[in-house]
C-alpha positions as CSV (number, residue, x, y, z in Angstrom):
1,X,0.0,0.0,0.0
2,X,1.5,3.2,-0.7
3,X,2.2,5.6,2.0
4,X,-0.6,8.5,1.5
5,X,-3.0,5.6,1.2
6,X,-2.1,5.0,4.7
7,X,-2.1,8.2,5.9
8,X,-5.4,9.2,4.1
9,X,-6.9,6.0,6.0
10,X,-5.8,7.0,9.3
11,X,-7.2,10.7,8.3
12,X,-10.6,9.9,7.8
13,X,-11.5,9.2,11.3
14,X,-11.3,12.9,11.9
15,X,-14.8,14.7,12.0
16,X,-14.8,18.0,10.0
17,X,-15.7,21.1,12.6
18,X,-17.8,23.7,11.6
19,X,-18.7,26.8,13.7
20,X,-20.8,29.2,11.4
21,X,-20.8,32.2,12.8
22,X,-22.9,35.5,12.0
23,X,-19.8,37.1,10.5
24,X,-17.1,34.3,10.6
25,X,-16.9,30.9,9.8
26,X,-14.0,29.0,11.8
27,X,-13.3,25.4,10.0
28,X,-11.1,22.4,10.9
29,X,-11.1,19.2,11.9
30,X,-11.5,17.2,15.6
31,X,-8.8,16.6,17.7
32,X,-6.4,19.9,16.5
33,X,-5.7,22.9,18.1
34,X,-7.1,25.3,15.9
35,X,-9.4,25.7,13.0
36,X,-8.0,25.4,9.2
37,X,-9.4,28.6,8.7
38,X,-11.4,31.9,9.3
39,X,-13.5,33.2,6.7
40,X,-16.0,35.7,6.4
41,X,-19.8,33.5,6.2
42,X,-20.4,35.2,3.4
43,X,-20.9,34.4,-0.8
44,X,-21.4,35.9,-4.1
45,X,-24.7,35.9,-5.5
46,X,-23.9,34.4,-9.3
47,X,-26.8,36.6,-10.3
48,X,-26.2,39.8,-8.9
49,X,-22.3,39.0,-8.7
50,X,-23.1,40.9,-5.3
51,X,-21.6,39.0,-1.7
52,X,-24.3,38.3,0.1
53,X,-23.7,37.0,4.0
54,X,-25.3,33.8,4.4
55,X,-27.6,34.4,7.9
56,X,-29.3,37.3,5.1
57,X,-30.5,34.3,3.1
58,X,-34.2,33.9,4.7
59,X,-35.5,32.3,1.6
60,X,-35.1,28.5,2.0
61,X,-34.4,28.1,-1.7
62,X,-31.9,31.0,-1.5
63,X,-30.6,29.9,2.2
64,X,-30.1,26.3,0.8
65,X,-28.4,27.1,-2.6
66,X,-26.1,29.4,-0.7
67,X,-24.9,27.1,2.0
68,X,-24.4,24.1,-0.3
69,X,-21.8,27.5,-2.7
70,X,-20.3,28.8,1.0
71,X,-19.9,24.6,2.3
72,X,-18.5,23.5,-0.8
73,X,-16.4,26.2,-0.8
74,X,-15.0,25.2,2.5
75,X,-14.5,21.6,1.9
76,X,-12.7,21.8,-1.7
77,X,-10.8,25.2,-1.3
78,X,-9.8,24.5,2.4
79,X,-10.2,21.2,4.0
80,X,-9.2,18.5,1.0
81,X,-11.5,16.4,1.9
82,X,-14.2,14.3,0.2
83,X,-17.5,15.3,2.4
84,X,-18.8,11.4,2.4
85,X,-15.9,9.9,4.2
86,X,-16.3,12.6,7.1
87,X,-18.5,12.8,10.1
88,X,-19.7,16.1,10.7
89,X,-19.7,18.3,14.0
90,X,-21.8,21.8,13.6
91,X,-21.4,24.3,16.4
92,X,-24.5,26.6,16.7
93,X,-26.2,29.0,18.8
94,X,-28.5,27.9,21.3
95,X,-30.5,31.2,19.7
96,X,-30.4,29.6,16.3
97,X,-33.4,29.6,14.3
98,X,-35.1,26.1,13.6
99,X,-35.7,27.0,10.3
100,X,-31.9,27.5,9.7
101,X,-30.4,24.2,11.1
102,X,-33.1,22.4,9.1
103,X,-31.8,23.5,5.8
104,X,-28.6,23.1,7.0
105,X,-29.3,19.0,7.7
106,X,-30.5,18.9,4.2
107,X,-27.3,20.3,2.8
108,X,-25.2,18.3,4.8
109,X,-27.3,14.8,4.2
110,X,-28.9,15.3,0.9
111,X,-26.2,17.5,-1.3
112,X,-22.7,16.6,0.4
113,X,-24.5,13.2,1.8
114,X,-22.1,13.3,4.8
115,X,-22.5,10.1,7.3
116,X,-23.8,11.6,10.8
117,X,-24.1,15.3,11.6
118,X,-24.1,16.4,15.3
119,X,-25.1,19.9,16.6
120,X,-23.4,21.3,19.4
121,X,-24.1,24.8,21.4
122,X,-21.7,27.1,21.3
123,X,-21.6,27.7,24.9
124,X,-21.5,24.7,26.0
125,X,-18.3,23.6,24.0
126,X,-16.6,26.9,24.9
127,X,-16.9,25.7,28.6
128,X,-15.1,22.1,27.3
129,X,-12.0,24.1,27.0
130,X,-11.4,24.7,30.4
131,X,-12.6,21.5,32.0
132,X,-16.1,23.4,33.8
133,X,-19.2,22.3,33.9
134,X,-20.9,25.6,35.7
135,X,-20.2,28.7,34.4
136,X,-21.7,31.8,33.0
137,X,-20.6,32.0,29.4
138,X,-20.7,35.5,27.7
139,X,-21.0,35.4,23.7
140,X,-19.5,39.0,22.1
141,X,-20.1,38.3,18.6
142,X,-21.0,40.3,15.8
143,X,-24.7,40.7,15.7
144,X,-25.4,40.7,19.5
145,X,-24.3,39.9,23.1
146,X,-25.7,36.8,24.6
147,X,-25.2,36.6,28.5
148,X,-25.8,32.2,29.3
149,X,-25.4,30.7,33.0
150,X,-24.4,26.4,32.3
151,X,-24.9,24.3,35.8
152,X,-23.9,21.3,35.3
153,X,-23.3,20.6,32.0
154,X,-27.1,22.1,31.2
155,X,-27.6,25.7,29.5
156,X,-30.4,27.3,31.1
157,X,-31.6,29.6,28.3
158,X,-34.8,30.8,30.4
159,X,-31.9,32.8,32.6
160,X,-29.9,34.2,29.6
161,X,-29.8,38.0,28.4
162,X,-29.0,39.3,25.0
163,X,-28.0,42.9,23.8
164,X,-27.6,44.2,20.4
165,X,-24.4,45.7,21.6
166,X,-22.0,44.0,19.5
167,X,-19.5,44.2,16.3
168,X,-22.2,45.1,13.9
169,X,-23.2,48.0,16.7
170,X,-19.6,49.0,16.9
171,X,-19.5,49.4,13.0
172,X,-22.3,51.5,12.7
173,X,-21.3,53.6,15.5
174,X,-17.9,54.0,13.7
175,X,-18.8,55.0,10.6
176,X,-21.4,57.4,12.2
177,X,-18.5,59.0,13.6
178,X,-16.3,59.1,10.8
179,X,-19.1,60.5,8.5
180,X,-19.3,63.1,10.8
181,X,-15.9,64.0,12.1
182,X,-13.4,62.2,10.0
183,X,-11.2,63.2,6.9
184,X,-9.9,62.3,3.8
185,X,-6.7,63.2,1.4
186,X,-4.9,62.6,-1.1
187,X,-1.2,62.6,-1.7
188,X,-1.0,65.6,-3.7
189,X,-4.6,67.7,-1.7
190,X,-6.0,69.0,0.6
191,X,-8.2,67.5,3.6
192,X,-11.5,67.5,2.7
193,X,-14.8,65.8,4.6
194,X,-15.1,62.2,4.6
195,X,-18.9,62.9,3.6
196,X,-18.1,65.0,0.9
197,X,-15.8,62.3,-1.2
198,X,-17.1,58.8,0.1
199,X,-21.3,57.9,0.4
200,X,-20.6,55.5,2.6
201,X,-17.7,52.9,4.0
202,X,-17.8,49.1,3.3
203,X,-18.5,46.7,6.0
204,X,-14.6,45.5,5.4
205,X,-12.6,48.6,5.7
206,X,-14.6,49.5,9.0
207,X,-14.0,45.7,10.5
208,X,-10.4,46.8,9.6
209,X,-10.4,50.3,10.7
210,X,-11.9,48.5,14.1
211,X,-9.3,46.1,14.6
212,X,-6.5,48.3,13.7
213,X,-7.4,51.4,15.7
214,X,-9.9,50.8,17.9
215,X,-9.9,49.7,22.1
216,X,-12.1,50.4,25.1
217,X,-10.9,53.0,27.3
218,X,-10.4,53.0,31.0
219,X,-14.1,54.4,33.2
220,X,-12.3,57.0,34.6
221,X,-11.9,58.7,30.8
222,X,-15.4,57.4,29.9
223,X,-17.2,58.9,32.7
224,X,-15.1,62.3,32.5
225,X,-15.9,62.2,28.4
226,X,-19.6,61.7,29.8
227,X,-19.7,64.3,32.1
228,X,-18.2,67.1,30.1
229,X,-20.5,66.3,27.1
230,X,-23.7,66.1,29.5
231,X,-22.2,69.7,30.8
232,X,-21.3,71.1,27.4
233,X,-18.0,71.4,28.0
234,X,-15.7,70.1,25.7
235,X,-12.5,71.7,27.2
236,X,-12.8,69.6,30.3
237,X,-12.5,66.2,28.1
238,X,-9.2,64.6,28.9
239,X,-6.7,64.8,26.4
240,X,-7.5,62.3,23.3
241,X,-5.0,59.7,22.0
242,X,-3.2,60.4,18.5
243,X,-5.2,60.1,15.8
244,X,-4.3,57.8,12.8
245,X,-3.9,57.9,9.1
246,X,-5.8,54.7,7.6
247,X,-4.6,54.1,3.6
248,X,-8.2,53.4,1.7
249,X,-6.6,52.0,-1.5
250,X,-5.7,54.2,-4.3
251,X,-4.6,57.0,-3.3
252,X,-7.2,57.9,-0.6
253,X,-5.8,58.2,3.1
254,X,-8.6,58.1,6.0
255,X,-7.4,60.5,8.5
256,X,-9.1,59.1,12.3
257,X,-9.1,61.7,15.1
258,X,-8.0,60.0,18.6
259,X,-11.1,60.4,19.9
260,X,-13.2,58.1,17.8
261,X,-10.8,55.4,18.3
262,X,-11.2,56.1,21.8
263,X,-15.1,56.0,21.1
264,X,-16.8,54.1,19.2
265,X,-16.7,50.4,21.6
266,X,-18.3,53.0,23.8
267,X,-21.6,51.7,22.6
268,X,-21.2,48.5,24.6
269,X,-21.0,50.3,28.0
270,X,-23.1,53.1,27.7
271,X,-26.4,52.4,29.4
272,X,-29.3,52.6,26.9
273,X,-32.8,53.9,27.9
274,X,-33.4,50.6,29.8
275,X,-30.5,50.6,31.8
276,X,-29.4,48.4,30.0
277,X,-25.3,47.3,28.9
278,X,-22.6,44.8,28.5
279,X,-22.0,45.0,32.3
280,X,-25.5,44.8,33.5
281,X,-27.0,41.9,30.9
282,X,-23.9,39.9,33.2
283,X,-25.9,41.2,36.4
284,X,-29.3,40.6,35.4
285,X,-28.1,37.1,34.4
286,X,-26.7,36.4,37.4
287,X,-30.4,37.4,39.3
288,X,-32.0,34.8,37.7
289,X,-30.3,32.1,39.1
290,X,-31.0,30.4,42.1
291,X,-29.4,32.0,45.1
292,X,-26.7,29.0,45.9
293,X,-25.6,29.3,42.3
294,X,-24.9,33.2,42.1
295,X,-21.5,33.2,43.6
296,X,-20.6,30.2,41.2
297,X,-21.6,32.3,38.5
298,X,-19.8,35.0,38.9
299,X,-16.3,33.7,39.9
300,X,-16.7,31.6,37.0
301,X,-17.1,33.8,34.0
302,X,-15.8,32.7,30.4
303,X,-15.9,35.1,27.4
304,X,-15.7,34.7,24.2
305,X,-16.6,36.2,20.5
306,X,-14.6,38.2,18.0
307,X,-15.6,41.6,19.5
308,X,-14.2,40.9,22.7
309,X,-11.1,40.8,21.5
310,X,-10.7,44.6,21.2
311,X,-7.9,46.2,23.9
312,X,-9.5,47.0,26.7
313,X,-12.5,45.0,26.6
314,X,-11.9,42.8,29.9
315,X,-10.0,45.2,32.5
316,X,-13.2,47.8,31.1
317,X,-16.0,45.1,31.9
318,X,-14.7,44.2,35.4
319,X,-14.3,47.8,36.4
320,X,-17.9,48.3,35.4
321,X,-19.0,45.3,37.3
322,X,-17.1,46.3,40.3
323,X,-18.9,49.9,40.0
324,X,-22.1,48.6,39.5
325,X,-22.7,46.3,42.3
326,X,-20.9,48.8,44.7
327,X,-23.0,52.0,43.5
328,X,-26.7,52.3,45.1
329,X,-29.2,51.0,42.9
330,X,-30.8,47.2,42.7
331,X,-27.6,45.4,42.2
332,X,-26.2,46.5,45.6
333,X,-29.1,45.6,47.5
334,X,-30.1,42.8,45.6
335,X,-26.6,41.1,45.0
336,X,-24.0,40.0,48.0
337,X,-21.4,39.8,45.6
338,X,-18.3,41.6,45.5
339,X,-15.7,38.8,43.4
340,X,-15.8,38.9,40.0
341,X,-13.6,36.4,37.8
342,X,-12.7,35.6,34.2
343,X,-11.6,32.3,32.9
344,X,-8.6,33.0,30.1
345,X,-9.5,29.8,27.6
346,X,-6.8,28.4,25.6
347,X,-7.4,30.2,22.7
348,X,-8.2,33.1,21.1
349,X,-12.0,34.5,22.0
350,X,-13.0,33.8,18.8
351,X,-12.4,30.7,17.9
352,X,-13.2,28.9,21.6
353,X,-16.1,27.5,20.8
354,X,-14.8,25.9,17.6
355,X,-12.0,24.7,19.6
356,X,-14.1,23.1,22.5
357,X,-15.9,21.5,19.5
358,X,-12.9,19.8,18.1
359,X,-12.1,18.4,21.6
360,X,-15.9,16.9,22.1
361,X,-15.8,15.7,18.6
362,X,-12.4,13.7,19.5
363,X,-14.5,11.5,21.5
364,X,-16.6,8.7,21.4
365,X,-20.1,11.4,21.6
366,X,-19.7,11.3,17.5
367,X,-20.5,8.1,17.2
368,X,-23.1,8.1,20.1
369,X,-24.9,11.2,19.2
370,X,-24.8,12.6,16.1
371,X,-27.6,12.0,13.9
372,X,-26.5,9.3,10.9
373,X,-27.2,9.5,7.3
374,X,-30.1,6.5,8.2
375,X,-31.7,8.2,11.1
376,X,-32.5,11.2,8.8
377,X,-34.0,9.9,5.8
378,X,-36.2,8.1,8.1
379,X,-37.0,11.4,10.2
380,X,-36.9,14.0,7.8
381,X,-36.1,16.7,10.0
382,X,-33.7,16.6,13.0
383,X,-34.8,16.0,16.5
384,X,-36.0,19.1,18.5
385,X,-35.3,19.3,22.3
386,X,-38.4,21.9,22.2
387,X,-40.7,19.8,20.0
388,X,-42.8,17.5,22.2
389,X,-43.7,15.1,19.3
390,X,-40.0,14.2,19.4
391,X,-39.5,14.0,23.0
392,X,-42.7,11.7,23.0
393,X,-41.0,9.6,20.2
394,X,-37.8,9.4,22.2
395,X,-39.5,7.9,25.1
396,X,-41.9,5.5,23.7
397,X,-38.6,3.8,21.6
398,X,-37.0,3.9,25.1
399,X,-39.8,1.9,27.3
């Protein structure tokens, strides 16, 4: 036998791993230590020659047609692999629409006719990382903030809080900014108005603009930016980190005061007209559970999500949880917690999930609980924890 026969033989009892995410798809295979790659979850409409993110699709025809483009994509461009010899593990959000992971069964079984699928929530498999079985597991992603306590090994969504305080939030907040404030050159011209040259800025040069240039400042800046604002008093603002120069292609140059970098993650903290921010959805969560399980909860915190990634981000959310449970209000009277901890995963924030899927699809729970190729053509849809026809149906083959 040749040797890459052997060594394509020994490869196929790696599962594929798949955590589609709102705006990034991470992609690999069980048992590694990080995905093959991270892509954007998005594809270009043949039609319209126009990319088109894939949780856009609502259509099932359109929704269908594009996962099988974006899957194959994955599978032939960055994997190798042929999709029948593969078991398949799917990371998804305990938020995610039925209608979604439906379609996506029907892709994986009836186009790619992979052998078994098994779904797996994304906070749970973060939490496999790190060995815990109770924690409260915060999800910074790109279209929201999901806030979800796990006891034992069991998410308990009735407790969990959600925000649309998130990337997308950020991005819009950016270029609100920049439209407003920013400017633009050119090599050989003056500085003109961002608004008065550009209609509007791509979703990809303000991710990158974001990433670059962007962190969450200290609470003593924020609430001193706060204050003199509320006061109308601009020269009492502390002084502003340097501003940037950002190439646009061409021969356009973005020019980014300091204080938008400073800025526009500000959305996150600052409390809405509900009261309501990234700091206090971690509260509120914590109120719904039982009293013995508070303090569990929050010495135990884990985050992950692309977003939270920016500078910043951590050392800002524990000073406002710190300042929020010490400050008079409900939390203080309500909460007799003082000891906040985070849990650092080993990985990067975005990709903990994915990798906590890898390690669960290592095991012998991919042969025991995935759904095979069989099991679906005889169903036609997948099981449903919040269907009681299947729960029913689970029970009566049991007795």
């Amino acid at each position: 036998m040749p040797l890459y026969d052997g060594i394509g033989l020994i490869s196929e009892k790696h599962a594929v791993v798949i955590d589609l995410g709102s705006a990034y798809t991470k992609c690999g295979f069980a048992g590694e230590t990080g995905p093959r790659c991270i892509v954007p979850t998005e594809m270009r409409d043949k039609k319209t020659n126009k990319v088109v993110k894939i949780y856009d699709l609502e259509q099932p025809d359109e929704l269908y047609n594009g996962l099988c483009q974006f899957i194959n994509h994955l599978y032939f461009k960055y994997l190798l692999v042929n999709p029948k010899d593969r078991r398949v593990v799917v990371v998804e959000s305990v938020m995610s629409k039925t209608s979604f992971r439906e379609t996506l069964a029907k892709v994986m079984f009836n186009y790619f006719e992979v052998s078994s699928l098994l779904l797996v929530p994304a906070h749970l498999m973060s939490l496999f990382t790190l060995g815990l079985s109770t924690a409260l597991v915060l999800d910074v992603g790109y279209e929201e903030a999901l806030a979800i306590p796990i006891c034992e090994g069991v998410v308990m969504v009735n407790s969990s809080h959600s925000v649309p305080f998130a990337g997308k939030a950020i991005h819009k907040n950016l270029e609100d900014l920049l439209m407003k404030s920013g400017k633009v050159k050119k090599d050989t011209s003056d500085e003109k108005p961002i608004a008065d040259v550009i209609d509007f800025l791509e979703e990809q040069i303000l991710e990158d603009i974001k990433v670059r240039s962007c962190f969450v400042t200290k609470l003593e800046r924020a609430e001193k930016i706060h204050q003199a604002k509320i006061n109308n008093q601009p020269e009492k603002e502390p002084v502003p980190p340097h501003g940037l120069e950002y190439p646009m292609g061409g021969d356009h140059i973005i020019i980014i005061p300091g204080y938008i970098r400073e800025q526009a993650a500000e959305i996150m903290f600052e409390q809405d007209s509900e009261q309501i921010s990234m700091a206090t959805i971690i509260l509120d969560t914590i109120l719904k559970c039982s009293l013995d399980a508070r303090k569990q909860m929050a010495e135990n915190i884990v985050i992950m999500g692309g977003t939270s990634m920016l500078p910043g981000f951590k050392h800002r959310l524990m000073t406002e949880l710190h300042s929020l449970v010490k400050s008079e209000g409900k939390y203080k009277e309500q909460l007799a917690i003082r000891t906040f901890k985070f849990h650092q995963p080993p990985a990067k924030e975005n990709y903990v999930a994915w990798l906590g899927a890898a390690i669960f699809g290592a095991t012998d729970a991919i042969t025991t609980r995935a759904v095979s190729k069989e099991q679906y053509q005889q169903q036609g849809c997948l099981s449903d924890w919040s269907n009681l026809t299947h729960q029913l149906s689970q029970m009566e083959k049991s007795m």
